[in-house]
C-alpha positions as CSV (number, residue, x, y, z in Angstrom):
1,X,-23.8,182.1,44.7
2,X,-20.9,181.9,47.3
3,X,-18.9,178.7,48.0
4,X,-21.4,178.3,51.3
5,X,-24.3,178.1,49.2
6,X,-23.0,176.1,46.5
7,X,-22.1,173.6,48.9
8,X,-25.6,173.8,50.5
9,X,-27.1,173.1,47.2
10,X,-25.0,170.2,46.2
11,X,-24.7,168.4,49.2
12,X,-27.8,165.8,49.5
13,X,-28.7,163.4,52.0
14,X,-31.0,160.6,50.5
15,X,-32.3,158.4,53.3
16,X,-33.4,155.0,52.2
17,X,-37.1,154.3,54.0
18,X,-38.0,152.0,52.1
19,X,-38.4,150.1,48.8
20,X,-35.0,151.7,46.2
21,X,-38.2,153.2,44.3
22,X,-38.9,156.0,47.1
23,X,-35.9,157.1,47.0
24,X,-35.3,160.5,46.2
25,X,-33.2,162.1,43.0
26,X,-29.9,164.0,43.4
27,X,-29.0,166.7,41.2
28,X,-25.7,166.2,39.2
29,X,-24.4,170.0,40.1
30,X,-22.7,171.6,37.2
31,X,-18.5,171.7,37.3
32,X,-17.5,175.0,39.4
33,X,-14.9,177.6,39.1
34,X,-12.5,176.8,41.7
35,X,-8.9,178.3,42.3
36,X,-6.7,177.7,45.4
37,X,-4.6,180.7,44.0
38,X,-5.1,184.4,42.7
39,X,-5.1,184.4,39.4
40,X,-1.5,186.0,38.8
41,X,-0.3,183.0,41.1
42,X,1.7,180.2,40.1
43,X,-0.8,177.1,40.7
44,X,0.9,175.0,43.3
45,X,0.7,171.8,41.5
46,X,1.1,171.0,37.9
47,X,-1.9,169.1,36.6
48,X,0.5,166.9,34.5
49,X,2.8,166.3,37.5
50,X,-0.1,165.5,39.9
51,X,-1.1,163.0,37.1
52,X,2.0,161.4,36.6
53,X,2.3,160.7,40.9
54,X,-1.2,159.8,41.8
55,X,-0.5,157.0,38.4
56,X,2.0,155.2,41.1
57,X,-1.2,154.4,42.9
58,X,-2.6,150.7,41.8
59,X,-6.5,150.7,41.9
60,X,-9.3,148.3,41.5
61,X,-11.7,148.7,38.4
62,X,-15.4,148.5,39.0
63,X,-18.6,149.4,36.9
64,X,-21.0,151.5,38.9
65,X,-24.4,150.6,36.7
66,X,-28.4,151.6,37.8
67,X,-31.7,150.4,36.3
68,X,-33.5,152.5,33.6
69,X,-34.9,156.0,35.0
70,X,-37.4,156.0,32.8
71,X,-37.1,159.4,31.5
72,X,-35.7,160.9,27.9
73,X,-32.9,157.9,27.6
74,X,-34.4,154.5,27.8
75,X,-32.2,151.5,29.0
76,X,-29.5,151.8,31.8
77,X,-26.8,153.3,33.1
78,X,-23.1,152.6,33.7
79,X,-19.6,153.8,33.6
80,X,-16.1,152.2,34.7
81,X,-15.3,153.5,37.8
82,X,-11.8,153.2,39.7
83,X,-12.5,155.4,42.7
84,X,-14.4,153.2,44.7
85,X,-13.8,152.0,48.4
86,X,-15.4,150.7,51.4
87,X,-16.4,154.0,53.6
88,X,-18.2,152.5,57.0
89,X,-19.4,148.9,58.7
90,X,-21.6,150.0,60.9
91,X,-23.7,151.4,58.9
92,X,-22.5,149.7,56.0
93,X,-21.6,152.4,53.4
94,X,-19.2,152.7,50.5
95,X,-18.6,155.6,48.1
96,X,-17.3,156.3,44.7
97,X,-15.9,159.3,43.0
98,X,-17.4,160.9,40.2
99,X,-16.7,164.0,37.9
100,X,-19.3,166.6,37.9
101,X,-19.4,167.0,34.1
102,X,-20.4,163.1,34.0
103,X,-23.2,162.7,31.6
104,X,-23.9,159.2,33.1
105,X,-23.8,160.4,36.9
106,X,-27.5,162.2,36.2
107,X,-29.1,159.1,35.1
108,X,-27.8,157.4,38.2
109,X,-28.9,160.4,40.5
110,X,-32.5,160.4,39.1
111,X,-32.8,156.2,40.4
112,X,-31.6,156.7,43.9
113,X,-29.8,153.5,43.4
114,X,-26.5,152.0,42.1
115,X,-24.6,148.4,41.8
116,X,-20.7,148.2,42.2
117,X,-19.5,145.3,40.0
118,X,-15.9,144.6,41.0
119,X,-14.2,143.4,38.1
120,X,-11.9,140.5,37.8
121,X,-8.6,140.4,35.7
122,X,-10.2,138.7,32.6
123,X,-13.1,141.4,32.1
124,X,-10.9,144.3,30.5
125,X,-12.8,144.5,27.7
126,X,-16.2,144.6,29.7
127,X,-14.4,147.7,31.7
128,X,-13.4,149.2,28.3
129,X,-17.0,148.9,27.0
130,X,-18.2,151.4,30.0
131,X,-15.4,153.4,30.1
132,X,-16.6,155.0,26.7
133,X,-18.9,158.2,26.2
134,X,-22.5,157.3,24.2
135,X,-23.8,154.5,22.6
136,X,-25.6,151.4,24.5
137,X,-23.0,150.1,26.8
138,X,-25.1,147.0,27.8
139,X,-25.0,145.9,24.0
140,X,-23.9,142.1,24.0
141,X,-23.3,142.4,28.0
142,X,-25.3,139.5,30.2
143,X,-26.5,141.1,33.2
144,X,-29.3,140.5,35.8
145,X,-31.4,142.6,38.0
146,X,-29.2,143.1,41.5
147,X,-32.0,142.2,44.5
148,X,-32.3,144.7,46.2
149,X,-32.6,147.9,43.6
150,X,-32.8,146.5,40.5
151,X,-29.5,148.0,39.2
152,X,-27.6,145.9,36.4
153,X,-25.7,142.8,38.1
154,X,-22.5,141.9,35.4
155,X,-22.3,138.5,34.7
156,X,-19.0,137.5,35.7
157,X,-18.3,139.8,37.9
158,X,-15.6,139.0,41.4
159,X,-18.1,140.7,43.3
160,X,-21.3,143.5,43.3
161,X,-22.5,145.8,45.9
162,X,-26.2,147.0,45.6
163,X,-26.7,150.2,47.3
164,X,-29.3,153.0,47.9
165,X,-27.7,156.5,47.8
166,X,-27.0,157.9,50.7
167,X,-25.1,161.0,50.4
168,X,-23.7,163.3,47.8
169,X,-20.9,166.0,48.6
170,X,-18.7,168.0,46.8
171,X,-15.3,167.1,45.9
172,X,-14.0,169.7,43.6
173,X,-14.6,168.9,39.7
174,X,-16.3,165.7,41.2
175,X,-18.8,164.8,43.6
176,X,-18.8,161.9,46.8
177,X,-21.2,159.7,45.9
178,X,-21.9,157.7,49.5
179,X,-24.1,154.2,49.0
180,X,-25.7,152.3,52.2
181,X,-25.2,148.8,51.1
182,X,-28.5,147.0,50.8
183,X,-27.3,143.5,49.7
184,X,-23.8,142.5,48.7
185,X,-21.9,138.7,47.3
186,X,-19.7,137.4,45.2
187,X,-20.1,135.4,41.6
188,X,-16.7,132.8,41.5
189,X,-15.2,130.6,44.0
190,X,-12.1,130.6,44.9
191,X,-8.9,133.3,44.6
192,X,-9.8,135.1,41.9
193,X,-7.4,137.5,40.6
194,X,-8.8,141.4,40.3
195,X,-8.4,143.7,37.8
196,X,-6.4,147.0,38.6
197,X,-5.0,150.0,36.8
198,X,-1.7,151.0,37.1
199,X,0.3,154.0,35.2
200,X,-2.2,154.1,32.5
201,X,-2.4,150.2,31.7
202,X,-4.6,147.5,33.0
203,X,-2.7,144.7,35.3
204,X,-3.5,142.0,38.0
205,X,-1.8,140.8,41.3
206,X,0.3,137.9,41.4
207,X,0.9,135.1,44.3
């Protein structure tokens, strides 16, 4: 299949018409062969290198979560997430970044749905609890159903976004995930410091 058709296939447009339920499942596409050089070029950038710069960049720490699918792997889903950000306001759409070989991302895709909990700078444990591979994530976690789709709501949490999914596109070795925002709010009062990730460690802002 050429690059055209790959992209046909991956790219997915799920329109929200109604309850998160009717929503329809996305496909996790499998990780693709992709080379910006021939193969006896030099690559242009050093994977360490572009590592080590793009570090420099401070990020926010979310947990992207959705309810149980309801299919071989009961419970749901979640994984820390720093690539998140606020696409569009009219309509209202954000997006995260995912990696195609993501064993969580297909148990999101198969619910239609997701919940960005923004994390604040006391929950780096909770974002180290997701950010691992297997096992039940939501052990010991408080969490209630987000209103909208049903998608794990954090206890705790600076604020959540509960979306449908609206698009997926290819990104490279990860995929666009686009979410039209169905309900949205925050859990504390106040200036609450967020959580970031900086050079490889967790961090907060200061006044």
């Amino acid at each position: 299949m050429g690059h055209a058709g790959m992209a046909a296939t991956a790219v997915r447009y799920l329109r929200s018409v109604g309850a998160p339920t009717t929503a329809a499942p996305v496909e996790a596409m499998p990780r693709p062969e992709l080379r910006a050089v021939r193969d006896d070029d030099r690559a242009p950038v050093d994977h360490g290198e572009f590592r080590r710069v793009l570090s420099h960049f401070a990020s926010g720490v979310t947990v992207i979560t959705a309810p149980e699918a309801h299919d071989e792997e009961p419970g749901p889903a979640g994984f820390a997430c720093q690539s998140f950000v606020s696409l569009s306001l009219d309509p209202p759409l954000v997006a995260f970044m995912v990696g195609r070989t993501s064993t969580t991302w297909p148990r999101i895709a198969r619910t239609g749905v997701f919940c960005v909990n923004v994390l604040g700078a006391d929950q780096k444990e909770l974002c180290r609890a997701f950010a691992v591979s297997g096992g039940d994530k939501f052990a010991g976690v408080e969490w209630a159903a987000a209103p909208a789709t049903g998608a794990p709501l954090l206890a705790g949490v600076t604020a959540w976004v509960d979306c449908t999914i609206h698009a997926v596109h290819t990104g490279g070795d990860h995929l666009i995930v686009v979410g039209r925002v169905a309900a949205l709010g925050t859990q504390r009062h106040g200036a609450e410091a967020p959580l970031i990730f900086h050079q490889g460690r967790f961090g907060t802002v200061s006044g």
